[in-house]
N, CA, C and O atoms as CSV, one atom per row, in Angstrom:
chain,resi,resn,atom,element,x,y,z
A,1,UNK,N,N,10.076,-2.235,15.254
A,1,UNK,CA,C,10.269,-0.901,15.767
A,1,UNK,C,C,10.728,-0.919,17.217
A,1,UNK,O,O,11.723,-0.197,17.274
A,2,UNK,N,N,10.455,-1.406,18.371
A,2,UNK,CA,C,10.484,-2.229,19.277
A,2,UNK,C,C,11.840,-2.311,19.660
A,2,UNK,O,O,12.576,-1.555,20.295
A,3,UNK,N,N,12.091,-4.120,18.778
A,3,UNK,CA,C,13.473,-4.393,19.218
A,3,UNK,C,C,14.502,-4.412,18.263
A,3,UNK,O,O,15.676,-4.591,18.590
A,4,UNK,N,N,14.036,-4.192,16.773
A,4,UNK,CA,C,14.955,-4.396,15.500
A,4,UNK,C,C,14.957,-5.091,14.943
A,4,UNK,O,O,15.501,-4.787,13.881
A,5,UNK,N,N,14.487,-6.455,14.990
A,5,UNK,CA,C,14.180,-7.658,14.784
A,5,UNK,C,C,14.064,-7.858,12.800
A,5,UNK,O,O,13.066,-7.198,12.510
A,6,UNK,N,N,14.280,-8.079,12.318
A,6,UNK,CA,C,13.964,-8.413,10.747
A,6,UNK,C,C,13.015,-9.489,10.543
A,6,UNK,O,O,13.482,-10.626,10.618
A,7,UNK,N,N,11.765,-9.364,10.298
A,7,UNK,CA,C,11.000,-10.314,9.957
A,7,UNK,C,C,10.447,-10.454,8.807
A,7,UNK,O,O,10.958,-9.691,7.987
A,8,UNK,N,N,9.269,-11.374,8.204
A,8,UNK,CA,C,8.641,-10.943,7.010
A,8,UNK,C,C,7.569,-10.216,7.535
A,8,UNK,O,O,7.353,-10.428,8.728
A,9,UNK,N,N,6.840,-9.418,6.969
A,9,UNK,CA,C,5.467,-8.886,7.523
A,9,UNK,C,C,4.556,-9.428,7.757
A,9,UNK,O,O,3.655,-8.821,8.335
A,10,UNK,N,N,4.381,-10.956,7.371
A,10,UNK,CA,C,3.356,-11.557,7.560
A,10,UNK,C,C,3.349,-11.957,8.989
A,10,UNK,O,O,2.377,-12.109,9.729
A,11,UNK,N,N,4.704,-12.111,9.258
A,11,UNK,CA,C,5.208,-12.276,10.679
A,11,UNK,C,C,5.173,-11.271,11.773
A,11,UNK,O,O,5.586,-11.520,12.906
A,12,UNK,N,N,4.538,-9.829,11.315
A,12,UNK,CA,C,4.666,-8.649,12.317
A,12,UNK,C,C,3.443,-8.376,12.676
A,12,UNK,O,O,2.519,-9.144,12.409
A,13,UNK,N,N,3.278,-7.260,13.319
A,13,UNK,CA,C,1.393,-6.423,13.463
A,13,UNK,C,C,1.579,-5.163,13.109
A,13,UNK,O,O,2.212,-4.199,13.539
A,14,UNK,N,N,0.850,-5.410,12.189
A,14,UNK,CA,C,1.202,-3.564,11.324
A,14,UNK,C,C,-0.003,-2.368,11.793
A,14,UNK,O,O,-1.199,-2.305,11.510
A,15,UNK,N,N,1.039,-1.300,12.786
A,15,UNK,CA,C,-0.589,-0.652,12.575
A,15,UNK,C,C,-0.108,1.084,11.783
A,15,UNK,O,O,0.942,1.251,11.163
A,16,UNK,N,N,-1.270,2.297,12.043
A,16,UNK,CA,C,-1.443,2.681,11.468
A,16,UNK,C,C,-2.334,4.171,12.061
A,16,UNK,O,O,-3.220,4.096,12.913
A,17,UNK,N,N,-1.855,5.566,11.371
A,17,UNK,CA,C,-2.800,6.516,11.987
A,17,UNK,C,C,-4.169,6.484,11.306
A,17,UNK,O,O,-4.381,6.665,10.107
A,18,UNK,N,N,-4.994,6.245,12.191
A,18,UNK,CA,C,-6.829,6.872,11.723
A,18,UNK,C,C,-7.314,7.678,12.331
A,18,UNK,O,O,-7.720,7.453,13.471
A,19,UNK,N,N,-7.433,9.066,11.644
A,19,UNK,CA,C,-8.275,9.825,12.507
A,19,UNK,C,C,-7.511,10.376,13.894
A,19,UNK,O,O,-8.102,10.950,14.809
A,20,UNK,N,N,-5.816,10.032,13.858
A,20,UNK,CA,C,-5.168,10.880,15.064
A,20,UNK,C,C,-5.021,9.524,16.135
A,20,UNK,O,O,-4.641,9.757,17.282
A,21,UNK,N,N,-5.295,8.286,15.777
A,21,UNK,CA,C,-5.263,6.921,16.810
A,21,UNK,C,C,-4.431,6.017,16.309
A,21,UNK,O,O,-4.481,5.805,15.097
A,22,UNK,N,N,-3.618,5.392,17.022
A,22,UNK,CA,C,-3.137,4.441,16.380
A,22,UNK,C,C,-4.165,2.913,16.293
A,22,UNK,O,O,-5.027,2.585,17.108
A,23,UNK,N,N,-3.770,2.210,15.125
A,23,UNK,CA,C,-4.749,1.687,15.272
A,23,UNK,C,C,-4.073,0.274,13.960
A,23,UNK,O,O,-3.421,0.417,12.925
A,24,UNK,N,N,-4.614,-0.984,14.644
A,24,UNK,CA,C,-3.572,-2.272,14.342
A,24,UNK,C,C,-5.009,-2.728,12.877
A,24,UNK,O,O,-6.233,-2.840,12.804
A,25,UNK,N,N,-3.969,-2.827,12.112
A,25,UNK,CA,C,-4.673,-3.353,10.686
A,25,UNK,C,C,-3.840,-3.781,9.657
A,25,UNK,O,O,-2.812,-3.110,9.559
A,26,UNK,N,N,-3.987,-4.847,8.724
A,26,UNK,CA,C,-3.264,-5.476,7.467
A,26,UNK,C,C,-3.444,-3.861,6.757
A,26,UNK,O,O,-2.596,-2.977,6.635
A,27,UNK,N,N,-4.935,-3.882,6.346
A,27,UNK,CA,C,-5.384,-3.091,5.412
A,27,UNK,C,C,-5.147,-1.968,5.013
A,27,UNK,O,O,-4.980,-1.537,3.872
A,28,UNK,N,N,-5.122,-1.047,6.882
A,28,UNK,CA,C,-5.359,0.150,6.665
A,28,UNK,C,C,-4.341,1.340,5.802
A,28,UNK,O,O,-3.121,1.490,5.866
A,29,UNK,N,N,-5.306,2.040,5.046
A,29,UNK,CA,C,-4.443,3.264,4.320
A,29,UNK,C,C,-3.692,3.973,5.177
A,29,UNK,O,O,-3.898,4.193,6.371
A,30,UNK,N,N,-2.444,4.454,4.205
A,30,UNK,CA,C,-1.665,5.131,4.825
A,30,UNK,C,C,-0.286,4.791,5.659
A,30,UNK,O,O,-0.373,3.701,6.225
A,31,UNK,N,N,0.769,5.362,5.834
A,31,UNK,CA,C,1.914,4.864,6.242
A,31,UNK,C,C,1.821,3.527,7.347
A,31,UNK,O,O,0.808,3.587,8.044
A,32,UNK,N,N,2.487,2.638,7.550
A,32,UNK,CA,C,2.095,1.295,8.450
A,32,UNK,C,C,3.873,1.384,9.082
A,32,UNK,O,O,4.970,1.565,8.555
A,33,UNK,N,N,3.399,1.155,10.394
A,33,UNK,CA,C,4.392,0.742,11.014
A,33,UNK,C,C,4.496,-0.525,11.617
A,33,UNK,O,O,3.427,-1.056,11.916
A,34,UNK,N,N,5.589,-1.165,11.877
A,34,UNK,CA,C,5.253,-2.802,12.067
A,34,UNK,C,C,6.031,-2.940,13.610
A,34,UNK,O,O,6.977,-2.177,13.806
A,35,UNK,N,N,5.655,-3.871,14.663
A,35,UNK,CA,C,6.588,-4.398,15.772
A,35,UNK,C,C,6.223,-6.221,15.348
A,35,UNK,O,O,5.494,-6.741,14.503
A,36,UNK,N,N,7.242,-6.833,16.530
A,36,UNK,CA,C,7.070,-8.136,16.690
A,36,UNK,C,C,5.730,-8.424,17.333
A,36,UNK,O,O,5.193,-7.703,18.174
A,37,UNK,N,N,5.251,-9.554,16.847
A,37,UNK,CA,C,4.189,-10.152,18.134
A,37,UNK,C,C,4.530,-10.553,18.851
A,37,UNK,O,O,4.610,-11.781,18.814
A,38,UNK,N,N,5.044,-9.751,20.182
A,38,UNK,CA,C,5.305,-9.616,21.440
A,38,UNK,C,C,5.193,-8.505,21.875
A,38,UNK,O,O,5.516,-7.511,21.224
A,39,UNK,N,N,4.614,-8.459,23.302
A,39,UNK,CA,C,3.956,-6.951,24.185
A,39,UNK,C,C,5.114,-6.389,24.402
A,39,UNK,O,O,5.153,-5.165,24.274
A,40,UNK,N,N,6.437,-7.158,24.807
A,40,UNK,CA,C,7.479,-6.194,25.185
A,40,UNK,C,C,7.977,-5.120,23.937
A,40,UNK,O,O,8.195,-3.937,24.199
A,41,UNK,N,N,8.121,-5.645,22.621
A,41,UNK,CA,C,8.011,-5.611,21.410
A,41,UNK,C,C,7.170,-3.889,21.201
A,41,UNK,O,O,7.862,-2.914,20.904
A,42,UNK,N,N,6.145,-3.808,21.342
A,42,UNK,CA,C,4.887,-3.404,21.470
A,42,UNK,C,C,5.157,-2.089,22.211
A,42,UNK,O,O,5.041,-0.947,21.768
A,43,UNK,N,N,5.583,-2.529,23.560
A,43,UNK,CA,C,5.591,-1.167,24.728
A,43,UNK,C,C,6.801,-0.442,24.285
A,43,UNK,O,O,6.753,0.777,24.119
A,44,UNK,N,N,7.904,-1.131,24.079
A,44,UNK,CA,C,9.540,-0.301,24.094
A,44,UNK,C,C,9.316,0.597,23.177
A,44,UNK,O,O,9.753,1.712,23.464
A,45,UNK,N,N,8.646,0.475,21.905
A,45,UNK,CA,C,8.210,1.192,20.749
A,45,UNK,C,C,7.420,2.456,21.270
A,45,UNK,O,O,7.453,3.486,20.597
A,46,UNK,N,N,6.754,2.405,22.383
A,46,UNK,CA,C,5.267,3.231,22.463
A,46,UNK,C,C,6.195,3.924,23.875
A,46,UNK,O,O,5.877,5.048,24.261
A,47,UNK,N,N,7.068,3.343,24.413
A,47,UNK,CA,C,7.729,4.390,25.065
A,47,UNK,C,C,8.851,5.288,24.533
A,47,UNK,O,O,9.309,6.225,25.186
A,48,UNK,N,N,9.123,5.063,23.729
A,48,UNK,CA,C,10.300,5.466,23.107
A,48,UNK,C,C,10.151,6.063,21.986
A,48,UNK,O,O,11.036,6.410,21.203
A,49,UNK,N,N,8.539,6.245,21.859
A,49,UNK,CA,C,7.852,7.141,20.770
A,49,UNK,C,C,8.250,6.803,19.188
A,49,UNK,O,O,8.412,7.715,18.377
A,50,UNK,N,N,8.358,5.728,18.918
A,50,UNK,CA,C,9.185,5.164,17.696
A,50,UNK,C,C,7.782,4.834,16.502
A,50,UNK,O,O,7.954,4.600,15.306
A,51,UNK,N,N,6.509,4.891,17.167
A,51,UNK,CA,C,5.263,4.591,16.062
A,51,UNK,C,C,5.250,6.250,15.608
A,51,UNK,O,O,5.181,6.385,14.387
A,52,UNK,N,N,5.298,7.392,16.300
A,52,UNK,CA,C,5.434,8.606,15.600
A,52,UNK,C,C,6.361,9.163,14.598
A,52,UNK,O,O,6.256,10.103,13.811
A,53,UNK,N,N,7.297,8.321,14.851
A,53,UNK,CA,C,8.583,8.853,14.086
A,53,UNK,C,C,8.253,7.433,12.576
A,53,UNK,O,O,8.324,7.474,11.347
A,54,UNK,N,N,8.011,6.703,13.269
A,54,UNK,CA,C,8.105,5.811,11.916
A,54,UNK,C,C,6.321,6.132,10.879
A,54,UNK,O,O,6.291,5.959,9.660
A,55,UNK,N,N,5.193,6.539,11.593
A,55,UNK,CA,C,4.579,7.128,10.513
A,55,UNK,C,C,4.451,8.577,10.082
A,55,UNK,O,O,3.761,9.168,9.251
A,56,UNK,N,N,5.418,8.940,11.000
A,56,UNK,CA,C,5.379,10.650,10.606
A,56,UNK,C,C,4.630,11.471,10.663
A,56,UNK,O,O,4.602,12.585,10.139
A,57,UNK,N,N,3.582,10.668,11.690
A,57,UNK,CA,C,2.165,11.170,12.033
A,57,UNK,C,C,1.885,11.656,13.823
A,57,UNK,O,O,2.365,10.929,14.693
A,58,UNK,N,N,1.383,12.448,14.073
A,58,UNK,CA,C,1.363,12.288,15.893
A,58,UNK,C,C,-0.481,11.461,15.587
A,58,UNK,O,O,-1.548,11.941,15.204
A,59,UNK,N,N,-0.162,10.437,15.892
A,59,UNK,CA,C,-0.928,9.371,16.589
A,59,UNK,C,C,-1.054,9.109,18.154
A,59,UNK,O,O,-0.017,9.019,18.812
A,60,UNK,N,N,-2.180,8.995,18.710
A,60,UNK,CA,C,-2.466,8.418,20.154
A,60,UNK,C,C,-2.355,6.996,20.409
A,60,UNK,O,O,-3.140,6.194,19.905
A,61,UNK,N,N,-1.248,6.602,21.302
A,61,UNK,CA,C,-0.866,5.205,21.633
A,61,UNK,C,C,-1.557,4.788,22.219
A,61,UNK,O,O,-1.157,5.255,23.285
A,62,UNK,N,N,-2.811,3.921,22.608
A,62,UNK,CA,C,-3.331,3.857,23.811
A,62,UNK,C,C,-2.665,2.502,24.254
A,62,UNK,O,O,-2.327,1.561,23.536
A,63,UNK,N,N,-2.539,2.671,25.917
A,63,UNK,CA,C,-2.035,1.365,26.072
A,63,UNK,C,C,-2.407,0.121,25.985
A,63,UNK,O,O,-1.685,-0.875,26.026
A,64,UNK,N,N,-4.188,0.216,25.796
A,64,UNK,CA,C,-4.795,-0.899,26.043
A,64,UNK,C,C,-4.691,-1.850,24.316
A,64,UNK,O,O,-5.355,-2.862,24.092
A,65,UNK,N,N,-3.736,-1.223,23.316
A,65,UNK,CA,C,-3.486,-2.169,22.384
A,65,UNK,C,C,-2.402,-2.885,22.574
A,65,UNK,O,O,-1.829,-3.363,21.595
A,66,UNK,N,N,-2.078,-3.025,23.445
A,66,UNK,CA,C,-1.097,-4.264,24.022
A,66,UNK,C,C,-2.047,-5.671,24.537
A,66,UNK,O,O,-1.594,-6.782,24.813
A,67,UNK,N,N,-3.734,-5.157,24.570
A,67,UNK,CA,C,-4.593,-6.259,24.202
A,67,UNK,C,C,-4.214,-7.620,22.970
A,67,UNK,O,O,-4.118,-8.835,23.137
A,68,UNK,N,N,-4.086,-6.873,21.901
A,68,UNK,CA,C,-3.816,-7.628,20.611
A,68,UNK,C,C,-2.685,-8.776,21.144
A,68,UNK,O,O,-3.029,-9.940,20.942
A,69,UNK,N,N,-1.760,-8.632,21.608
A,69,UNK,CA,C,-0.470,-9.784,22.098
A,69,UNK,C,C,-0.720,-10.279,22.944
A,69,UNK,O,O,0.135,-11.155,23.078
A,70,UNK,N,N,-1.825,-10.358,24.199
A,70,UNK,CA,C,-2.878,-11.117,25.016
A,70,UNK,C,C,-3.773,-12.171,24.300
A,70,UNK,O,O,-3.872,-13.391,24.429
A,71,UNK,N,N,-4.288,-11.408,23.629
A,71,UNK,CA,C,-5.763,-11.979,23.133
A,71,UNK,C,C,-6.039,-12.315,21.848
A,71,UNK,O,O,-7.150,-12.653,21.439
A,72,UNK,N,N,-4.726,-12.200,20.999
A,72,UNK,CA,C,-4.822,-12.687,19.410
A,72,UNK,C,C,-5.937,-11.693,18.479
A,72,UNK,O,O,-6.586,-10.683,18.751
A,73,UNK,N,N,-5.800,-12.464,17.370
A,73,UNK,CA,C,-6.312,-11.329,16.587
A,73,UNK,C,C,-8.122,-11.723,16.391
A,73,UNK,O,O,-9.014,-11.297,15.656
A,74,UNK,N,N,-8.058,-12.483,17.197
A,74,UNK,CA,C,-10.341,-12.342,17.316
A,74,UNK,C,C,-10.517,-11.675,18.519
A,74,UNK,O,O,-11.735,-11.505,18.548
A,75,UNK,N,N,-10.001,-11.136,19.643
A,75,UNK,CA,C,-10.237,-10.376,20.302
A,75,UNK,C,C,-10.362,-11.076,22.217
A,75,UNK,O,O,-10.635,-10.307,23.139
């Protein structure tokens, strides 16, 4: 979403609206939007408002999930 990039999904971070948040999960129900694992990846998307348009949802970006491309997926 990000940069355009074609990957497999296993290769992306898919997240997802819960409850009005965006929010990074394999699992979660409901439309999934995917970027690269990379923060730049990550931000261009969340400035450019491209996670709203791709789940069709108004979701809250917070910035501090640019954690996940820091700190991997145990936290």
């Amino acid at each position: 979403m990000g940069c355009g990039r074609r990957a497999p999904q296993r290769e992306l971070v898919r997240f997802a609206a819960v409850e009005g948040m965006l929010t990074a999960g394999r699992t979660l129900p409901g439309r999934g939007a995917y970027t690269c694992p990379d923060v730049e990846c990550f931000e261009r998307a969340r400035s450019r408002r491209a996670f709203r348009r791709a789940l069709r949802a108004d979701a809250t970006v917070l910035p501090a999930l640019a954690h996940l491309y820091t700190e991997g997926p145990n936290g």
